[in-house]
GUTOR-34886 format. One record per residue: x, y, z of N, C-alpha, C in turn. Coordinates in Angstrom, 3 decimals. Layout:
+----------+----------+----------+----------+----------+----------+----------+----------+----------+
:     n.c1 :     n.c2 :     n.c3 :    ca.c1 :    ca.c2 :    ca.c3 :     c.c1 :     c.c2 :     c.c3 :
+----------+----------+----------+----------+----------+----------+----------+----------+----------+
:        X :        Y :        Z :        X :        Y :        Z :        X :        Y :        Z :
...
+----------+----------+----------+----------+----------+----------+----------+----------+----------+
This chain:
+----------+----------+----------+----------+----------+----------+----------+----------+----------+
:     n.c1 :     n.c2 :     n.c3 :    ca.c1 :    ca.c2 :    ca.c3 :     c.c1 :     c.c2 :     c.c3 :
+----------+----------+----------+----------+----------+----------+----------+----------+----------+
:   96.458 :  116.307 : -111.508 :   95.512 :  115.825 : -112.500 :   95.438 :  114.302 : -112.480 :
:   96.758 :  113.637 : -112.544 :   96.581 :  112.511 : -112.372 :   95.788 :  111.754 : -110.979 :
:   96.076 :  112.608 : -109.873 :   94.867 :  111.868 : -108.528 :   94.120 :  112.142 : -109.012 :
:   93.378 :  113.276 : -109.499 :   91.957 :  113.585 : -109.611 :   91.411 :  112.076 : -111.110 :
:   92.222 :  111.953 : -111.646 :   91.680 :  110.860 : -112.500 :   91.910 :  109.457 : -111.733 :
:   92.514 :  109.098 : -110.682 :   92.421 :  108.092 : -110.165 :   91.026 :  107.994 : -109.386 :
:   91.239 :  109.347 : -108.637 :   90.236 :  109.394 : -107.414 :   88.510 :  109.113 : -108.246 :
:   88.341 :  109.458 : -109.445 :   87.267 :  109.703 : -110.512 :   87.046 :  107.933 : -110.642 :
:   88.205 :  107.431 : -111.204 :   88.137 :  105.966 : -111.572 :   87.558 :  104.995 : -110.721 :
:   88.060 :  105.096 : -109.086 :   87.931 :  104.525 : -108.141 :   86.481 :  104.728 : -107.693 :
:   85.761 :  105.995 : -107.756 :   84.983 :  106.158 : -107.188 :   83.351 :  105.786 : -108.382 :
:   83.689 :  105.536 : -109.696 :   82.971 :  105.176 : -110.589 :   82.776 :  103.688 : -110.409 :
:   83.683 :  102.797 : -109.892 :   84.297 :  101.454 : -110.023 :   83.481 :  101.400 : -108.822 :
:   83.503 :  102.024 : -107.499 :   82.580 :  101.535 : -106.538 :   81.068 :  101.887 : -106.461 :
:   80.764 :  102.850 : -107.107 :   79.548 :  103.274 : -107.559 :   79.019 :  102.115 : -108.733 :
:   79.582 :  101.602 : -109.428 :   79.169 :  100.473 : -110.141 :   78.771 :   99.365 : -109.519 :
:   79.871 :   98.812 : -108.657 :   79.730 :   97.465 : -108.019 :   78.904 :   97.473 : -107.267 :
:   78.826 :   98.669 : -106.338 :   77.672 :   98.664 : -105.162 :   76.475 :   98.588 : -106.139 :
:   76.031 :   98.963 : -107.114 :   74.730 :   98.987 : -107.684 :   74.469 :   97.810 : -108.743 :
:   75.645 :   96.902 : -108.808 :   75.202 :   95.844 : -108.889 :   74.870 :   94.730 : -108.457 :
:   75.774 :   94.775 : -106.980 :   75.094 :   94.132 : -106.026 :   73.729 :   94.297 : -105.370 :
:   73.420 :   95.803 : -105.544 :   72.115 :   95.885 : -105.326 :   71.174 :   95.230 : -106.485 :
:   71.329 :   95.207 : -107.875 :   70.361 :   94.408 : -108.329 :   70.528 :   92.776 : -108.367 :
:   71.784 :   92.129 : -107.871 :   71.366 :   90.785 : -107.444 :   70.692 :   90.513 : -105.734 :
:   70.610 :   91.570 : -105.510 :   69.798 :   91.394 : -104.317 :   67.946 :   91.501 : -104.573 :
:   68.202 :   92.130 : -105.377 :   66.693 :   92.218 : -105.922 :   65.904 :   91.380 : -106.682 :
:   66.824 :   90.830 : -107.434 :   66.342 :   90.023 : -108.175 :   66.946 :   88.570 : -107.654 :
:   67.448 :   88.494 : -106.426 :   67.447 :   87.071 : -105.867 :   66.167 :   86.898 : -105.047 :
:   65.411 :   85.294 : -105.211 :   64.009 :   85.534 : -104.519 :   64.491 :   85.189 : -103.105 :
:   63.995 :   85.452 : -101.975 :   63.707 :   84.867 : -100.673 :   63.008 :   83.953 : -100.379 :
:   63.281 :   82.421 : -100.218 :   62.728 :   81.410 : -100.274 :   61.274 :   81.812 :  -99.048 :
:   60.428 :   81.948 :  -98.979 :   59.235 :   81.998 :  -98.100 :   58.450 :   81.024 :  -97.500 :
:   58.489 :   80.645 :  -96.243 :   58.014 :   79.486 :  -95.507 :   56.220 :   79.449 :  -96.338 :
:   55.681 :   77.971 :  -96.342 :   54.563 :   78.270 :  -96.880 :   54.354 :   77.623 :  -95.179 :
:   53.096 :   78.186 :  -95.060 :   52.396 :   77.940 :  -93.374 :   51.514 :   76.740 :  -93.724 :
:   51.451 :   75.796 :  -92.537 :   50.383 :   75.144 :  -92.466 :   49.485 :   74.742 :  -90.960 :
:   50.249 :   76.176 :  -90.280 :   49.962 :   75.767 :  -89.081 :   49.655 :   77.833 :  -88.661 :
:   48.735 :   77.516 :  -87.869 :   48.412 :   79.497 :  -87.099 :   48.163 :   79.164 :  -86.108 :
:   48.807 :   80.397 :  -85.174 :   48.615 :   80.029 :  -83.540 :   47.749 :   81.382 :  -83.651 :
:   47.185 :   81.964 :  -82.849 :   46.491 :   83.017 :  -82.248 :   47.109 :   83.336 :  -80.718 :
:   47.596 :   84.196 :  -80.615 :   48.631 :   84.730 :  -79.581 :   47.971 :   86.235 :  -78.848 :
:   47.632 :   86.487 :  -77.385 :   47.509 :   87.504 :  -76.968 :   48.835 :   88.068 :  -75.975 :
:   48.998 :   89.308 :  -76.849 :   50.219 :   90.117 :  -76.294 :   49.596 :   91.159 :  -75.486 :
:   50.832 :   91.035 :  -74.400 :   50.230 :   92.459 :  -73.581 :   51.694 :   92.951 :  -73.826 :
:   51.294 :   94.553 :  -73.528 :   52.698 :   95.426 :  -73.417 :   52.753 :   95.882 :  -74.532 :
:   52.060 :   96.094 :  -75.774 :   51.920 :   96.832 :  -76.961 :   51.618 :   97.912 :  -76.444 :
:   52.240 :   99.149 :  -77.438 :   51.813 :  100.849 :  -77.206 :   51.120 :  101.080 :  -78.588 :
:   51.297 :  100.422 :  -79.361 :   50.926 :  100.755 :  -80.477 :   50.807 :   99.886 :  -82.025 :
:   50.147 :  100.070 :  -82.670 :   50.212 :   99.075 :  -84.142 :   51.516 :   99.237 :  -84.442 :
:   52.130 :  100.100 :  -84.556 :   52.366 :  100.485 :  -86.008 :   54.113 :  100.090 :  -85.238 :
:   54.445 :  100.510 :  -84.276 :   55.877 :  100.411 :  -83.581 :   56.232 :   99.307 :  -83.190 :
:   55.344 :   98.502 :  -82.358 :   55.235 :   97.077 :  -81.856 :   54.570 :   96.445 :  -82.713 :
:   53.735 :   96.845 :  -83.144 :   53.099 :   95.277 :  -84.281 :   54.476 :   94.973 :  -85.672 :
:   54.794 :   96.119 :  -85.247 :   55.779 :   95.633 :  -86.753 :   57.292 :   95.406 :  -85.970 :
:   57.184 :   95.584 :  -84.971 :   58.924 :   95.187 :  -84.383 :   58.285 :   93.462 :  -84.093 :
:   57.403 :   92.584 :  -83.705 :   56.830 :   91.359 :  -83.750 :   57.047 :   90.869 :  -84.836 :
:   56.228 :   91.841 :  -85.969 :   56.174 :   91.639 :  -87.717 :   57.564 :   90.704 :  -88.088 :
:   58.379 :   91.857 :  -87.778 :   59.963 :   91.986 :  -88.170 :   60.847 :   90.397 :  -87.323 :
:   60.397 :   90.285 :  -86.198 :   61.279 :   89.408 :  -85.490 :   60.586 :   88.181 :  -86.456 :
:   59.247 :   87.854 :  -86.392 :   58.906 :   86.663 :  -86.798 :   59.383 :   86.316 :  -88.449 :
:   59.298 :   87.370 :  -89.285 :   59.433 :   87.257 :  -90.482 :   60.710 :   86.805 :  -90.864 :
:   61.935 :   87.574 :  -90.036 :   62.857 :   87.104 :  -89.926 :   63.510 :   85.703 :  -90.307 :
:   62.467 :   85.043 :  -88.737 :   62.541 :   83.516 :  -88.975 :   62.792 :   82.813 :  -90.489 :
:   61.938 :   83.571 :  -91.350 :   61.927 :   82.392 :  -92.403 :   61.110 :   81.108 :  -92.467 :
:   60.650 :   80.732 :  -91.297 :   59.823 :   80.022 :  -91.307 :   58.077 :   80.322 :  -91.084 :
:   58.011 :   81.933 :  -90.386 :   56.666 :   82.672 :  -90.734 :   56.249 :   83.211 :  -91.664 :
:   55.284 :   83.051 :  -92.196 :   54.881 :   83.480 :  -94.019 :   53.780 :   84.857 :  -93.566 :
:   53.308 :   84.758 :  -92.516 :   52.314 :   85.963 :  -92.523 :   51.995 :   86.511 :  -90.883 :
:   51.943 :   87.700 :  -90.289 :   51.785 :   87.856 :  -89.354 :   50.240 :   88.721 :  -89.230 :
:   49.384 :   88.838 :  -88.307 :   48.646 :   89.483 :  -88.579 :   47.875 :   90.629 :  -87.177 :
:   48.403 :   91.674 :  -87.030 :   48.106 :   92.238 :  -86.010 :   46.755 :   93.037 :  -85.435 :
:   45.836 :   92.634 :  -84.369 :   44.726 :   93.344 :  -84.461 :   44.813 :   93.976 :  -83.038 :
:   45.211 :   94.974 :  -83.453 :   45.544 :   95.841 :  -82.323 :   43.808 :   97.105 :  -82.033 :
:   43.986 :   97.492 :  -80.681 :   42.527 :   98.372 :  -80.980 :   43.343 :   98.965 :  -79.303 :
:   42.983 :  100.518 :  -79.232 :   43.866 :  101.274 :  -78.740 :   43.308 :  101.019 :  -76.948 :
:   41.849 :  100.576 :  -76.926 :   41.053 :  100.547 :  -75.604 :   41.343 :   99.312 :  -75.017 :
:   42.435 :   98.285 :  -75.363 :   42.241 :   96.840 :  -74.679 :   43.969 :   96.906 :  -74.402 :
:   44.256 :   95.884 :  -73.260 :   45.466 :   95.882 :  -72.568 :   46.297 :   94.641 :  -73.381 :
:   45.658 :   94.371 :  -73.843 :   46.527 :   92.878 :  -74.648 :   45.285 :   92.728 :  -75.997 :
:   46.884 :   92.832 :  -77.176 :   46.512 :   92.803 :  -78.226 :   46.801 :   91.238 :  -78.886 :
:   45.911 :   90.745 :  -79.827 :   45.767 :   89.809 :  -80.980 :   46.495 :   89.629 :  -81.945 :
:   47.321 :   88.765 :  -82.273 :   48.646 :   88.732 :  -83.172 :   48.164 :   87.344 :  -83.724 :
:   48.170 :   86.644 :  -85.029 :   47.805 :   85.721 :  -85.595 :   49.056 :   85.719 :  -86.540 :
:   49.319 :   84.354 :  -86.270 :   51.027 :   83.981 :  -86.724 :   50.820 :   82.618 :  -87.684 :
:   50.902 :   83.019 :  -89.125 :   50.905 :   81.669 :  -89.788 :   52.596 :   81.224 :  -90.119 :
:   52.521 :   79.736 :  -89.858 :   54.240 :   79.311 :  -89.811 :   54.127 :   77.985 :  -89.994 :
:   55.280 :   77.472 :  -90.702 :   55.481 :   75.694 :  -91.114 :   56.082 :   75.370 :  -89.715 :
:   55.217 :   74.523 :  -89.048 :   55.584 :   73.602 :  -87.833 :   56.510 :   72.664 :  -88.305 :
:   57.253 :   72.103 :  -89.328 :   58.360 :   71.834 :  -89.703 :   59.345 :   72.527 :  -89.172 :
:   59.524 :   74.169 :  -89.543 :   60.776 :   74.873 :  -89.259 :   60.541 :   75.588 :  -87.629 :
:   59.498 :   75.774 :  -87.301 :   59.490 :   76.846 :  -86.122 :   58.423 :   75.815 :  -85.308 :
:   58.250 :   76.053 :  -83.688 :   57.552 :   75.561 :  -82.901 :   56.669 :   77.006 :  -82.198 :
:   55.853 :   76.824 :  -81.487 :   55.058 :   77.320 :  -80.599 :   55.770 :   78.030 :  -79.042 :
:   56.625 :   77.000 :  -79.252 :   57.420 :   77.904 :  -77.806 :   58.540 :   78.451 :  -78.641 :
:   58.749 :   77.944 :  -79.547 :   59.971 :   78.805 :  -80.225 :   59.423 :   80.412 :  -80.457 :
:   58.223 :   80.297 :  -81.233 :   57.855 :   82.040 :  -81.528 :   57.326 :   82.585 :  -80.270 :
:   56.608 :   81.893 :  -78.995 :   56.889 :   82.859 :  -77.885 :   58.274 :   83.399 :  -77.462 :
:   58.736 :   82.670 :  -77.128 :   60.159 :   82.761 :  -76.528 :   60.855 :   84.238 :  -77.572 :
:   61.030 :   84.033 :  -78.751 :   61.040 :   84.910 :  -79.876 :   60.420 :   86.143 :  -79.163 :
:   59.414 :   86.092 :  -79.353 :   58.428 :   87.656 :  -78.429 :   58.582 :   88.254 :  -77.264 :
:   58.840 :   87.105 :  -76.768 :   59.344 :   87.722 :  -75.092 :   60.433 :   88.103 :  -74.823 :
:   61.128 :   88.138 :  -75.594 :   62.728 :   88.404 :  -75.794 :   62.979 :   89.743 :  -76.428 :
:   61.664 :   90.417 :  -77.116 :   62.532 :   90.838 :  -78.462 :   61.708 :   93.023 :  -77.676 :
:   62.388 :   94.128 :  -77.683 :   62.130 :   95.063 :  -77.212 :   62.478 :   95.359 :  -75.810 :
:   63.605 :   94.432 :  -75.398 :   64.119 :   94.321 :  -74.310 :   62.705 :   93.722 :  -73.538 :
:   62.077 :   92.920 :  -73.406 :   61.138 :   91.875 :  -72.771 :   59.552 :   92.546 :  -72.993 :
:   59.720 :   93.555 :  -73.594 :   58.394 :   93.838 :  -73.397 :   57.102 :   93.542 :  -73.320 :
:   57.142 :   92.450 :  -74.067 :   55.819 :   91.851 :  -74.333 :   55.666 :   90.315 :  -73.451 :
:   54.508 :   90.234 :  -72.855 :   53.966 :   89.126 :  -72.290 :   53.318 :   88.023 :  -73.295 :
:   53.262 :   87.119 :  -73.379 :   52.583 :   86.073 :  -74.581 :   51.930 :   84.697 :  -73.943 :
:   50.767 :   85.207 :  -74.529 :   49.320 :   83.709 :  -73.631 :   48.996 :   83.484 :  -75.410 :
:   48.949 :   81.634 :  -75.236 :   48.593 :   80.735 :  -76.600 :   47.293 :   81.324 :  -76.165 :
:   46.260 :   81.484 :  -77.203 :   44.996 :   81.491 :  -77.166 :   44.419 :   80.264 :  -77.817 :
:   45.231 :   79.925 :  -79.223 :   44.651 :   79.077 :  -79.712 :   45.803 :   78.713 :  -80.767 :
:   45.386 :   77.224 :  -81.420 :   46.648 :   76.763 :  -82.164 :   45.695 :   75.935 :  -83.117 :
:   46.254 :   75.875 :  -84.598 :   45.251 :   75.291 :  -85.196 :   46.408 :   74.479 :  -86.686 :
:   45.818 :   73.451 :  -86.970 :   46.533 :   73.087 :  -88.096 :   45.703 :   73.516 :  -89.301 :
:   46.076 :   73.548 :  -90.602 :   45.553 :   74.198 :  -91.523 :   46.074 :   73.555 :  -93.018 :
:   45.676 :   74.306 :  -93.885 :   46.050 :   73.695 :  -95.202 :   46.935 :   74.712 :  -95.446 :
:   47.874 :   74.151 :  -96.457 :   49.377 :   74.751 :  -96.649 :   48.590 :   76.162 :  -96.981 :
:   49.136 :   77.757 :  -96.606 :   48.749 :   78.712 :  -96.465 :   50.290 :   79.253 :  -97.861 :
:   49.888 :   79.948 :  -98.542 :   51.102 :   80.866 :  -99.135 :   51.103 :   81.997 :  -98.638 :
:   52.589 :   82.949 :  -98.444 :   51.967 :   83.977 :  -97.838 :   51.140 :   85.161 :  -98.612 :
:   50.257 :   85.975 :  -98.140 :   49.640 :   86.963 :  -98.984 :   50.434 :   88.553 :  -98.974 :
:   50.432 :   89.071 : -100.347 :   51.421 :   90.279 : -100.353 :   51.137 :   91.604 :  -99.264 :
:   51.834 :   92.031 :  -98.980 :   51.169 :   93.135 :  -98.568 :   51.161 :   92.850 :  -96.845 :
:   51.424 :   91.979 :  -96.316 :   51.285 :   91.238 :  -95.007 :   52.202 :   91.546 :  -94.349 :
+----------+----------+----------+----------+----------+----------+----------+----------+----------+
């Protein structure tokens, strides 16, 4: 009786803590790069939106210094459209290729199409 009231105690005590660390994780904000700079990037070696646009999504967001990624993928063309807003303060242009070409064990090829400076961008939800 007495393990079973230890084993009860212990396992209430970590069931607590873990779920309060989960709400300071939630309610701590993630500082978010504001962009003032978008490159326009054509990738080849995509299979798909939804697998590769979001394993890109994921690497760039990462950074911390990309606030929005934007993928225009269309299933009939060999190299897809990726529009990358990011503070040229924290990240460079060869930095987020290099980033891409690296990331799915090399899969993806990356040509600048275009590079543009801009007015400070916040990122938009849902992105």
């Amino acid at each position: 009786m007495k393990k079973l009231l230890i084993i009860i105690t212990s396992l209430n005590f970590l069931l607590l803590s873990c779920s309060e660390s989960a709400k300071n994780e939630v309610n701590t904000p993630k500082k978010i790069s504001v962009a003032n700079q978008k490159i326009t990037l054509e990738v080849e070696g995509m299979v798909c939106k939804m697998g590769c646009g979001g394993s890109i999504r994921k690497a760039l967001l990462e950074t911390k210094s990309v606030s929005q990624v934007d993928v225009d993928y269309q299933d009939d063309r060999t190299k897809q459209i990726v529009s990358v807003f990011y503070n040229k303060s924290q990240i460079n242009k060869s930095a987020i290729v290099n980033l891409l070409e690296t990331i799915n064990d090399k899969q993806f090829k990356i040509a600048v199409l275009d590079e543009q400076a801009m007015a400070a961008k916040t990122p938009a939800k849902g992105k």
